[in-house]
N, C-alpha and C positions, 0 to 999 in steps of 0.2 A: 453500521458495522455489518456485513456481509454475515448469511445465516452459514453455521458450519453445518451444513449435511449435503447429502448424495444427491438429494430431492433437486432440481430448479424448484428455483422461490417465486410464484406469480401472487402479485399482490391487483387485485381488484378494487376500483375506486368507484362506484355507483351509490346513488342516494335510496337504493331500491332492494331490501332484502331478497323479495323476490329473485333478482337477479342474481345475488349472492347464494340464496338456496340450487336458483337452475345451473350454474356456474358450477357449484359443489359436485352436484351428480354428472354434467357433462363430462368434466375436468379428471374424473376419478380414477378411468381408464387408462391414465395420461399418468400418475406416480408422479403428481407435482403437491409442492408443499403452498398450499394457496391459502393467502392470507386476505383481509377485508376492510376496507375504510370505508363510512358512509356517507363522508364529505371530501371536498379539495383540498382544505387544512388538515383534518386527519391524514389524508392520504398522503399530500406533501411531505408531516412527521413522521411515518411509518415509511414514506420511500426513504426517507435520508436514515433512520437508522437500519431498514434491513439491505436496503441497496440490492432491490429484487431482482431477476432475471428478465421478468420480462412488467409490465403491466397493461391489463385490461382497463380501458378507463371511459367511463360516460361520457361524453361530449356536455347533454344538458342537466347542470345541476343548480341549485340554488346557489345563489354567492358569488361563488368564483364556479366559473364555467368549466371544462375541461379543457377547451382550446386554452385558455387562462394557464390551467394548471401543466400541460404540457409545457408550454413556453420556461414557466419558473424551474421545470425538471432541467429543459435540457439546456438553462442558463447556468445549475449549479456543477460545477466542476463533479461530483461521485456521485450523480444521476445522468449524466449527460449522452452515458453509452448505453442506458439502461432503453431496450425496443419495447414500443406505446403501440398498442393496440385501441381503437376507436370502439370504443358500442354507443350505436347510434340506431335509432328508432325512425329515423330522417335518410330520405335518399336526395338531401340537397345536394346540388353539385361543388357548388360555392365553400359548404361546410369542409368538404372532404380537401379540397383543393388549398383549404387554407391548413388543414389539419396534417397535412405530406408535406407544405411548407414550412412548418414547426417542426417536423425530424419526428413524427409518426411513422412505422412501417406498413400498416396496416387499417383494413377496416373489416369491424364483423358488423350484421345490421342486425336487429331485433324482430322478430322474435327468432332465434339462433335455430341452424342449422344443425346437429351434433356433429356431424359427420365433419362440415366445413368449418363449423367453429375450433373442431381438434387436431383437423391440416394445420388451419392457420398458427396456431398456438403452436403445436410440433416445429412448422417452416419458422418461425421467429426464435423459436430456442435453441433451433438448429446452427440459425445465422448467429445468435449470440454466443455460443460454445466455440464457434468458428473465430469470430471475431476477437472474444478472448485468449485463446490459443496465440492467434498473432500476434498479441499484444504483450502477451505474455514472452513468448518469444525474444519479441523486439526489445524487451528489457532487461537480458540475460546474457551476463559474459558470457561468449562462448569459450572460454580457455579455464575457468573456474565451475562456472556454473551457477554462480552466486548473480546475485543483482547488479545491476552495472552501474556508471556514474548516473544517466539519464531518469534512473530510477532512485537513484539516492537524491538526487537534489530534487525529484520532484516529492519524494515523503518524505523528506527532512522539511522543506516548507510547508506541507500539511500539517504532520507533527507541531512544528513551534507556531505556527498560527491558533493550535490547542492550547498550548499553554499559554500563547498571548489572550486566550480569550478565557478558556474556564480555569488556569491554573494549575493542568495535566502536568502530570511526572513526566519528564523527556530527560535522556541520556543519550550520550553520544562516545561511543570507543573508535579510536583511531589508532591502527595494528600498521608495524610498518617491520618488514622480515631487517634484521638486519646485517649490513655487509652484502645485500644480497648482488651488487655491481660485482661483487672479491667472488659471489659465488658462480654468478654466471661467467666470466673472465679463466676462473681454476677448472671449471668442469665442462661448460660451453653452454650456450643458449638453450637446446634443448632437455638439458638436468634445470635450467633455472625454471623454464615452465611447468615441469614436474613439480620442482616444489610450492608454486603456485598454486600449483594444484590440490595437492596434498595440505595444504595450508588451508583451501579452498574448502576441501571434506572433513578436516578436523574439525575446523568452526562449524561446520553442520550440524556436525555430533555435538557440540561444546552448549549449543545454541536453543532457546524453546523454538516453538513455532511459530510465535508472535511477534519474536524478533525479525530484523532484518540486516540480514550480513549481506554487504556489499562490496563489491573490485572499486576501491576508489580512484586509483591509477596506478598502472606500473607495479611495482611489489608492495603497494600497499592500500590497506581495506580499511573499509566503517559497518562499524554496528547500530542501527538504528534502535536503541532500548525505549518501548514505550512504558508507562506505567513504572517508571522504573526511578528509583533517586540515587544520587553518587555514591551513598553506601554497597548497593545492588550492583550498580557500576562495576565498583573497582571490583568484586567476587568475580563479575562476568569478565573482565578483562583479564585478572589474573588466571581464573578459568583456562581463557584462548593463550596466556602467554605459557602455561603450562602443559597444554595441547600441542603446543608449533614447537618448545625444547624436548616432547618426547615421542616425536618424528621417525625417530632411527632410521634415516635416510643411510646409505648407502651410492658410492660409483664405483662402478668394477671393484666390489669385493672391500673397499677401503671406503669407514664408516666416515658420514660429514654429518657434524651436528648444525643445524639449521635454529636461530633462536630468535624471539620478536619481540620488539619494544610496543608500548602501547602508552597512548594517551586520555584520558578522562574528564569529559565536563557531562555538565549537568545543568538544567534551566532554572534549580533549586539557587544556583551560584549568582542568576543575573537577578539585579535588582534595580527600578521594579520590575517586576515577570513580564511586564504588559511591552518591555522595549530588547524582549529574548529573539531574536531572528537566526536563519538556518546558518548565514555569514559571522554573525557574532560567534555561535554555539561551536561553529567547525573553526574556528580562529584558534577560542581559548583551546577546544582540543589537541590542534597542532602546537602550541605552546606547550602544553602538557608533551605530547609526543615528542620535542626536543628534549625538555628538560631531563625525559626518561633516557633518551639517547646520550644527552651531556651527562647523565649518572655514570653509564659505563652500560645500557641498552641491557635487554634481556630484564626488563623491568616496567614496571606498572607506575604511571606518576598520576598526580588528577592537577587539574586545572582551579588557578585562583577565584577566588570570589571576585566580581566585577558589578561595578555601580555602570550605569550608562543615563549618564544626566540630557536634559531634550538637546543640548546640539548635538549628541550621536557621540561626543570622544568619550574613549573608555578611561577607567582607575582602577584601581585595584581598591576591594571596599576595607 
């Protein structure tokens, strides 16, 4: 899990206090939040749950090596963008060349430079600020602002791979404006993107910051609730469905009430947990999101409980 603060988070892996101590005072001048591991196994566990900015990392340690342990970083999918910096006490050539072929940016060598050890540290947090921005970017409806599909299927597969392994709370709300064809047809295309919009900033407000509200397609959205179970659910969906009927939209002067149905599951629902996938999870919701449509819409429905026995067909449990 990524550290919340202002700081970049540089996590350091050497077997060498020393280096931890000279690292501390070099580093200080620099307003980084530096963190420490004195092996490739600790360090491996410390990069996957702070998911650091940048890392300084030994090349020679006992055990697993660093070359070793960069490799394993930038095979796991929420280390893989994270920039590896080399300390090395070696001016092999061989080492270095293998170490820029594992997706290394950089090398500082030992005994450290201040001056160039705090370029280089600067230029890689530079390029990762950068690189994040883009990324960030590239995953953002631009007509909402919210998260977009490519971003919801790839953390809703994150998400239920938690719950297929340790048993994590997942939720899933599926918001769908409705009539909104009757709305864009009465008022014209650009009143429907309005309330796209507006739909878009409601759920911001409506929302923690932990969630993730998404443009799933066309006028309608996903909320990615983690930690969350279908009780929490249906609050947060009726939340959003109470948000989007108290709109007070307006077109020239003559008021339009805008209202939105929504659908509800939960990983709590699939049994066993160990066979919850992001397909299964977004089915039952669309299920639910009809059934709230066949109510009379402008309503909150949750999704049935479901068995999913090993050939894969579902029942209702």
């Amino acid at each position: 899990m990524t550290m919340m603060t202002n700081q970049p988070v540089v996590l350091v892996i050497d077997d060498s206090r020393d280096i931890h101590d000279i690292l501390s005072v070099r580093l200080r001048p620099e307003d980084v939040a530096l963190h420490c591991a004195m092996d490739a196994h600790d360090g491996l566990a410390k990069a996957r749950d702070l998911v650091p900015d940048l890392i300084l990392l030994d090349i020679d340690m006992p055990g697993m090596s660093g070359l070793e342990l960069c490799q394993k970083l930038k095979e796991e999918a929420a280390t893989a963008s994270v920039p590896i910096i080399f300390l090395t006490g070696s001016t092999d050539l061989d080492s270095k060349v293998q170490g820029f072929d594992l997706g290394a940016v950089d090398y500082v060598t030992k005994p450290f430079q201040p001056a160039e050890l705090r370029a280089r540290v600067r230029a890689a947090l530079r390029t990762k600020r950068y690189h994040d921005l883009l990324a960030r970017r590239a995953q953002i409806d631009g007509l909402t602002g919210l998260w977009n599909r490519s971003y919801f299927d790839r953390r809703l597969d994150e998400e239920t791979a938690a719950v297929q392994r340790y048993g994590r709370k997942l939720s899933l709300v599926l918001l769908d404006v409705d009539h909104f064809k009757r709305v864009n047809d009465t008022y014209g295309h650009p009143f429907g993107d309005r309330v796209l919009q507006l739909v878009g900033e409601a759920m911001h407000r409506a929302l923690r910051t932990v969630d993730a509200p998404c443009r799933y397609g066309g006028e309608e959205f996903a909320v990615v609730l983690t930690q969350t179970d279908l009780a929490g659910a249906m609050i947060v969906a009726e939340r959003l469905r109470t948000a989007v009927a108290a709109l007070g939209l307006t077109h020239r002067g003559t008021p339009v009430h805008v209202t939105a149905s929504c659908g509800v599951a939960a990983g709590e629902l699939v049994a066993p947990a160990s066979r919850c996938t992001a397909a299964l999870l977004v089915e039952m919701a669309d299920e639910a999101l009809y059934a709230a449509k066949q109510g009379g819409r402008d309503r909150v429905s949750a999704a049935h409980p479901m068995t999913v026995p090993m050939t894969g067909q579902l029942a209702l449990a």
